[in-house]
C-alpha positions as CSV (number, residue, x, y, z in Angstrom):
1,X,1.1,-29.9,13.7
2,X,-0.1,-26.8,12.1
3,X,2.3,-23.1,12.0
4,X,0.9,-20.1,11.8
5,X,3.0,-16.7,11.1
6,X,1.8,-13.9,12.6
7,X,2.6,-9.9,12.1
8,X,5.2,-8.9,14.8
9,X,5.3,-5.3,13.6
10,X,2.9,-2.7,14.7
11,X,0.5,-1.3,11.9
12,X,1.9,1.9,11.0
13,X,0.6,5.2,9.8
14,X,0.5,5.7,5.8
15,X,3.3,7.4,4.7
16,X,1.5,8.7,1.6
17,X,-1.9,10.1,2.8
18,X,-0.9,9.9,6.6
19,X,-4.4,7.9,7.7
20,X,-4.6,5.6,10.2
21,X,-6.6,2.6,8.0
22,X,-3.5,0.7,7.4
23,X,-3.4,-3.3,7.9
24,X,-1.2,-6.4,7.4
25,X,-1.7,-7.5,4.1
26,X,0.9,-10.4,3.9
27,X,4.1,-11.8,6.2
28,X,6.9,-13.8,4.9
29,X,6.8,-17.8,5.5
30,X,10.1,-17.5,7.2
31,X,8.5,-14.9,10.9
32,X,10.0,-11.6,11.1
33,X,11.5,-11.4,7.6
34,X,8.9,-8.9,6.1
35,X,5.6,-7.3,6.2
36,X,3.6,-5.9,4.1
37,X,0.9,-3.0,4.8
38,X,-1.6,-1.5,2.8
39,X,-3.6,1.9,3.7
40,X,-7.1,1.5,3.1
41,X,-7.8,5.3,2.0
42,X,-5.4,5.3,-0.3
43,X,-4.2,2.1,-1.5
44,X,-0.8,2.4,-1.3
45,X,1.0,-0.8,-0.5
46,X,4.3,-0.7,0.8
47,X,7.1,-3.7,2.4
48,X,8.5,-3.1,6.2
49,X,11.8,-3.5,4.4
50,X,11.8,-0.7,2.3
51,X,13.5,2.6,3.1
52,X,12.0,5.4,5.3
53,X,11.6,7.2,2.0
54,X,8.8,4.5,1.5
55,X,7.6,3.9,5.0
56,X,8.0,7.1,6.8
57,X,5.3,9.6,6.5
58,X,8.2,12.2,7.5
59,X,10.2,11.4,4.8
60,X,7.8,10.3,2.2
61,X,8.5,12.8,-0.6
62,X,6.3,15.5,-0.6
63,X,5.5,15.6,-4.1
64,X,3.8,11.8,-3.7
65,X,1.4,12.4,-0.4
66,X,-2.2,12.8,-0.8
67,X,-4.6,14.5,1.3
68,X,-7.3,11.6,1.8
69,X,-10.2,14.9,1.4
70,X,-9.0,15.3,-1.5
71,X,-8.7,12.1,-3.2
72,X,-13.1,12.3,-4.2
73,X,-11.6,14.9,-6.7
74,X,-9.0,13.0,-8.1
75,X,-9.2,11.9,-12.0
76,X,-10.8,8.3,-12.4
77,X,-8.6,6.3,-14.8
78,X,-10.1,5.5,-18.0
79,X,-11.3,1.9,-18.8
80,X,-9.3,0.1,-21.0
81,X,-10.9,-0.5,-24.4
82,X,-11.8,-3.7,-25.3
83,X,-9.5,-5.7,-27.9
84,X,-9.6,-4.9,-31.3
85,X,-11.0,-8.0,-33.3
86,X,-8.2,-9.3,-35.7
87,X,-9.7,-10.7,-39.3
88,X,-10.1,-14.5,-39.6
């Protein structure tokens, strides 16, 4: 006897850049509990329990969304260096 838990929730629109590549990324073990999406355009990740503030493009706080034609233009992150040998 096998279970499977599958996504009951619809996949919404992302609340931070507002694009439709969103997708189910995880369920909870227990069906219905939680979801979690993630937007493909601008990885944001985000739990079907959270707030509107957080799942709401509405209400997602202005100073957070991103415009996904503008996110070629954003700054890359710098690598992290590599570890600093320590003397023997």
């Amino acid at each position: 006897m096998s279970t499977t838990t599958t996504p009951a929730a619809t996949v919404p629109v992302c609340p931070r850049c507002r694009s439709n590549t969103t997708e189910v990324r995880s369920v909870s073990p227990v069906a219905g509990v939680w979801t979690v999406f993630g937007c493909d355009t601008c990885f944001y990740t985000w739990r079907s329990t959270e707030g509107e503030q957080n799942t709401n493009p509405d209400k997602y706080p202005e100073v957070f969304r991103l415009e996904p034609q503008n996110l070629p233009k954003l700054q890359v992150a710098p690598s992290i260096p590599p570890l600093r040998q320590t003397k023997p």
